[in-house]
N, C-alpha and C positions, 0 to 999 in steps of 0.2 A: 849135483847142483853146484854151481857157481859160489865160490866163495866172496865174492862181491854179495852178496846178497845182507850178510852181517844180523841175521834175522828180523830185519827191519822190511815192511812191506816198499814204503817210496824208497826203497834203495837206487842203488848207480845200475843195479842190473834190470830192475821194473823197469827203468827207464828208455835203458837199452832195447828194451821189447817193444814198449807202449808206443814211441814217439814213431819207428818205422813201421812195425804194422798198425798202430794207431791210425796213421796218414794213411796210409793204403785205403784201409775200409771207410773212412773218410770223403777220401777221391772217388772209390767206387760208388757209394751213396750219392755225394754230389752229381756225378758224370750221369749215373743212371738217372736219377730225378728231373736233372737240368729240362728236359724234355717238356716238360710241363710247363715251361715258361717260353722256351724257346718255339713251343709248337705254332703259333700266331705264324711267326718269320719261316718255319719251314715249309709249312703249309698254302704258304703263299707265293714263296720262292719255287715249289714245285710241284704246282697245282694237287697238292694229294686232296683224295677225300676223306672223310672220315674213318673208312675201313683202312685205307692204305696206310694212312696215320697211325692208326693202331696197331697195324703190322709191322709197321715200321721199326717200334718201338717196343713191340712185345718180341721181337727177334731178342732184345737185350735179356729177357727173360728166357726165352725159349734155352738162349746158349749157354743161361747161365746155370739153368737145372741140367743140360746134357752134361755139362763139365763135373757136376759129382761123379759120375762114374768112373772115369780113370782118377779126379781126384785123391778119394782114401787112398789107393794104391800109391800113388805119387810120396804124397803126407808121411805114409808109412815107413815108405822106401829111401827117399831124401829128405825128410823135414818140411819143418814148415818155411824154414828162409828160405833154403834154395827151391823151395816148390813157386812159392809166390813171387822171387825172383824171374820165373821160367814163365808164369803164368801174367805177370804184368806187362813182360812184353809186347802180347797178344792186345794188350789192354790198351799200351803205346799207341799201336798200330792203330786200334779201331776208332780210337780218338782224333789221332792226328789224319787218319780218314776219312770222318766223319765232317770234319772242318775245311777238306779238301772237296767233299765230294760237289758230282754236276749230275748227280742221275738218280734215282730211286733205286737202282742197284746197288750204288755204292753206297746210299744209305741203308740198305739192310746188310749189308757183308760188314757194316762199319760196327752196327747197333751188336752184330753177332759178336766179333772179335770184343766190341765190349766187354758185354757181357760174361764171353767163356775167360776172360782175361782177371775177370774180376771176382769171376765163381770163389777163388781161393783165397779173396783177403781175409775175410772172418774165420773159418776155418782153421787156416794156415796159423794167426795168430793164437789160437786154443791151441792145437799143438803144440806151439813152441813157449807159451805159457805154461800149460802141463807140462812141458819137461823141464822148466827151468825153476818153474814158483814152489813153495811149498804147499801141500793139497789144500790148508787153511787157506789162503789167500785165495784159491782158485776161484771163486763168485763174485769178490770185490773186481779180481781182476777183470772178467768175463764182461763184468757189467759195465766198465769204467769204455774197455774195448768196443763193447756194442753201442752205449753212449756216441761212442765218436762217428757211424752212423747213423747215427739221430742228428748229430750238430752238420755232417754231410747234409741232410736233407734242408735242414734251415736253412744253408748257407747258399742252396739251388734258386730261395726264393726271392724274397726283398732285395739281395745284394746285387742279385745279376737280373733285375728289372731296372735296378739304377746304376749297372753296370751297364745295361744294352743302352744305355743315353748316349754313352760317351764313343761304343764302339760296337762294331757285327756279332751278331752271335758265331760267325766264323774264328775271331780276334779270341774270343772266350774259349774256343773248342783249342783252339792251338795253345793258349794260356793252361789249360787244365791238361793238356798231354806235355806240357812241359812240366806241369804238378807230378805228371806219372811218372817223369824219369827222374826228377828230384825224388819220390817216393823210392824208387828203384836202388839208388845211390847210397840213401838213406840206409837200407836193409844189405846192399854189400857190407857199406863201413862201418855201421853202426849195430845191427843183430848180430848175436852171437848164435852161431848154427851148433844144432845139436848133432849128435851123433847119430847118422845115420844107419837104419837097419836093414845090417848084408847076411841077416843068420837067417836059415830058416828056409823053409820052399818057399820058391818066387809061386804067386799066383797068378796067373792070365784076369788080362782085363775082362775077358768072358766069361771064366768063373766067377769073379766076383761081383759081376753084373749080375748073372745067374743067382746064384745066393741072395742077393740084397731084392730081388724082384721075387722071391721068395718066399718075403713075408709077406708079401699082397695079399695073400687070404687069408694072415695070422690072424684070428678076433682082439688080437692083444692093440695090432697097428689098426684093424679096421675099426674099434670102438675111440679110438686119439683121435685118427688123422683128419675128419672131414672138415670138425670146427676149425681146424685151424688152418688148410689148406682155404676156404673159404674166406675166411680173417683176413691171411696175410696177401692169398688171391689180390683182393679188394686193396688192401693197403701198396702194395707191388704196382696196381694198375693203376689207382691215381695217383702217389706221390712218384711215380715215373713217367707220370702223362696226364689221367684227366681230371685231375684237379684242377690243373691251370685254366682250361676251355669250359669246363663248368662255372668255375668262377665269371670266366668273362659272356660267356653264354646264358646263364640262368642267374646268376646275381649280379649283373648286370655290370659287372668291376672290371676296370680298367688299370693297367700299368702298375704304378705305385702301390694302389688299394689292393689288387689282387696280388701283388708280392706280399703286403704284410699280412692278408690272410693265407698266403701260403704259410707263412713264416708262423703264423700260431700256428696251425693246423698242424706243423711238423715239428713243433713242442713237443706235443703228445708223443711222436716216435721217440724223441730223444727221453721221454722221461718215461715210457712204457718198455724199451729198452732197461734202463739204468732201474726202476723198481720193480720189476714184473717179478723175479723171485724174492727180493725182500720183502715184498708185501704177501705175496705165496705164502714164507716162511715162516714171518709173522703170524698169518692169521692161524698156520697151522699148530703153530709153537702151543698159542693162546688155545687151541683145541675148537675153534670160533668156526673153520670153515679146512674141509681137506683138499689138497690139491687139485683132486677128481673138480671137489665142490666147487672150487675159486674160478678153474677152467669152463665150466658151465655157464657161471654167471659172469663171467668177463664174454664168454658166447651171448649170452642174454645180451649184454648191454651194447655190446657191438650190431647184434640186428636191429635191437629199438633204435638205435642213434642212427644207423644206415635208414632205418622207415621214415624217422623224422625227415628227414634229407628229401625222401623221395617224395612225400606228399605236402612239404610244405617249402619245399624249392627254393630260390634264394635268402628267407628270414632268414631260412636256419643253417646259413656257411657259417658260423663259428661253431657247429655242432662236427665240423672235420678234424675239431682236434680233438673230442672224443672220441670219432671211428678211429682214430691214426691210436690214440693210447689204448683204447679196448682192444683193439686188432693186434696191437704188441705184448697186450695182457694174456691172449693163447699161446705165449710163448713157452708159457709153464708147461704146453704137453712135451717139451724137451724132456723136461727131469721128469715126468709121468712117464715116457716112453724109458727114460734111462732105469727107472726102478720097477719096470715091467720086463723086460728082455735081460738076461743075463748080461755079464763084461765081456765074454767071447763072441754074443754076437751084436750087443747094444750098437757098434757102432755102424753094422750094416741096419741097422732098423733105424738111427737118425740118421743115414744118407738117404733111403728110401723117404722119409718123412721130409727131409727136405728137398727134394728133386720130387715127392708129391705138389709142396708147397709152391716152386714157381713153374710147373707144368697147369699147374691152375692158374696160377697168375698173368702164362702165357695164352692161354685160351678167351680167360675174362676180360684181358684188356684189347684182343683182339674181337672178341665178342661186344662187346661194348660198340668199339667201332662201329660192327656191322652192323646193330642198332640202331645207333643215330645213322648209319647212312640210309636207313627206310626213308627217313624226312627229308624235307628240300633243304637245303641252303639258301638262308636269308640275309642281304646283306654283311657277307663274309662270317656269317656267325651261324654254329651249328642249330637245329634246333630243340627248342626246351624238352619240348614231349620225348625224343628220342634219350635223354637223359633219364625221365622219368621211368623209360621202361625199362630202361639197362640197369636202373636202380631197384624195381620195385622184384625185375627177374632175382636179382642176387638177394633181397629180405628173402623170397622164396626158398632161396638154397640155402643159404643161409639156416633158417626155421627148421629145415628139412636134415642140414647137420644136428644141430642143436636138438631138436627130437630125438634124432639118435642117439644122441649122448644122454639126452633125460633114463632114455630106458634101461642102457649098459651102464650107468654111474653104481648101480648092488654089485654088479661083473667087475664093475674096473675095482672097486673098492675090495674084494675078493684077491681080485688078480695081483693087484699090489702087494699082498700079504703073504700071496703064495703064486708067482710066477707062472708054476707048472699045470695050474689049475684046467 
């Protein structure tokens, strides 16, 4: 570890970590979400429908779960600066792409490059926090890190509704890939790179595809993953897209108003980020509620809040800052999966767990789409019922995770205590 450090958490060397991967994941969150604001002008500039739209946009998703898999290997073998270095690039491109493009092609190769560009900011930045922090600090830091993708998301909404006054959603896409190479700059000059691991057999990208698909019929990952693949699903697919066209489709909001209900509604990510294991660890310290239990019930309250939604339609948009905080509340099946799977192979079971999580995200949000394209198009606004049903399908799946977890919580509780079980 760093002698800068001086045992002090805000040291010169936190900082050195935070402010360039900090911004990374930041950008990423912004860039991916923007979508849900700017959907109005894309939609319109190139005639999409509502499935195209959704594809469009779920390509962000799609690239960014295919990018765990060389990931780890990456991480492993070079760090997490120069991985995310290497992997921003990509992120450059799809951006400065994305602001260029004249065709529906070049918006999905754009959303793609996004996304696999951007797979590595969070990631990237745990790594190189674990090797730099002492293991004490590693939750504050984790949380403080994921936070700055919560204030990303805010910052997609209010800002660049009364950003888009002044100038094209074009002007903003170039503005934010010029964020990407400032971010990039950032992490040459400013991250200190760890020490790269040359010992040891090199693994093929196949093997360790192999291995981490693996655990798919583990009972350990199949009693975790569904609530939460479902959760984040939902959370992925509107705060990177249909939040914004619901707002203005079914609660009837416009401009300004639908910015600053974005802008609550993505509270909730930034503060179900930042407490989702302090309050875990809390209630579990108190003996009040065990991790299995908190995860259940943050599943509970994530379907109830999603049903409200769907049967009582625009009253209840300020009820998307609870799906957005409950959906970030399943985050805790992390540390459930880290304390179920040994350290040899924990980390192929949260790459599986998270490349579950935006392979549903990439379905749902292109699912949705196809949805609302059952309905007509009425005066440039989708229609209500086709939201209704795209809503009412996911309480369904939703319920149907959440059961499963009611009846393995004796299993998981078990399994915790004894891995091998």
């Amino acid at each position: 570890m760093d002698g800068n450090n001086g045992g002090r958490f805000f040291s010169p060397l936190f900082f050195r970590l935070w402010i360039p991967f900090g911004f990374a994941f930041f950008l990423g969150m912004f860039i991916g979400s923007v979508n849900s604001v700017l959907a109005p002008y894309i939609t319109e500039e190139f005639s999409l429908t509502p499935a195209a739209l959704g594809f469009v946009s779920s390509m962000n998703l799609a690239a960014f779960g295919i990018a765990q898999l060389p990931l780890g290997l990456m991480l492993d073998r070079f760090g997490g600066k120069v991985t995310l270095i290497v992997m921003l690039s990509f992120a450059l491109a799809g951006t400065f792409l994305f602001g260029c493009a004249r065709s529906y092609v070049m918006l999905i190769c754009a959303r793609a490059l996004i996304g696999f560009g951007f797979a590595a900011a969070l990631m990237s930045a745990f790594k190189s926090f674990a090797h730099w922090l002492p293991q004490e600090y590693l939750p504050l830091a984790f949380s403080l890190e994921s936070m700055m993708g919560g204030i990303g998301v805010m910052s997609a909404t209010r800002p660049v509704t009364l950003a888009l006054q002044f100038c094209s959603w074009r002007k903003i896409m170039f503005a934010a890939a010029a964020a990407v190479l400032v971010a990039i700059l950032l992490l040459v000059f400013l991250a200190p790179r760890e020490t790269a691991n040359r010992g040891g057999p090199r693994q093929s990208l196949w093997r360790a595809a192999k291995e981490m698909f693996g655990f798919v019929t583990d009972k350990r990952f199949l009693y975790v993953a569904p609530v939460v693949a479902v959760a984040d699903g939902v959370l992925f697919s509107f705060a990177y897209l249909w939040i914004g066209p619901w707002l203005r489709d079914v609660a009837m909001l416009e401009g300004s108003s639908a910015g600053l209900m974005m802008l609550l509604s993505s509270t909730g990510i930034a503060a179900g980020y930042l407490l989702n294991g302090v309050i875990a660890s809390f209630l579990s310290r108190k003996g009040w509620l065990t991790w299995e239990e908190f995860y259940f019930f943050a599943g509970a309250l994530f379907t109830a809040v999603v049903a409200a939604i769907a049967f009582f339609g625009g009253p209840a948009a300020p009820l998307w800052c609870c799906v957005m905080f409950s959906a970030t509340m399943t985050m805790i099946s992390f540390s459930i999966t880290g304390r179920l799977f040994e350290p040899a192979v924990s980390g192929r079971a949260f790459s599986l767990l998270n490349f579950t999580i935006f392979v549903v995200s990439f379905l749902l949000q292109w699912f949705i789409g196809v949805i609302i394209n059952l309905y007509p198009v009425s005066g440039g606004k989708f229609a209500a019922e086709g939201y209704h049903w795209a809503l009412v399908f996911i309480v369904a799946l939703s319920a149907a995770a959440l059961a499963q977890l009611f009846f393995a919580l004796p299993k998981l509780k078990k399994l915790s205590q004894n891995p091998k079980l």
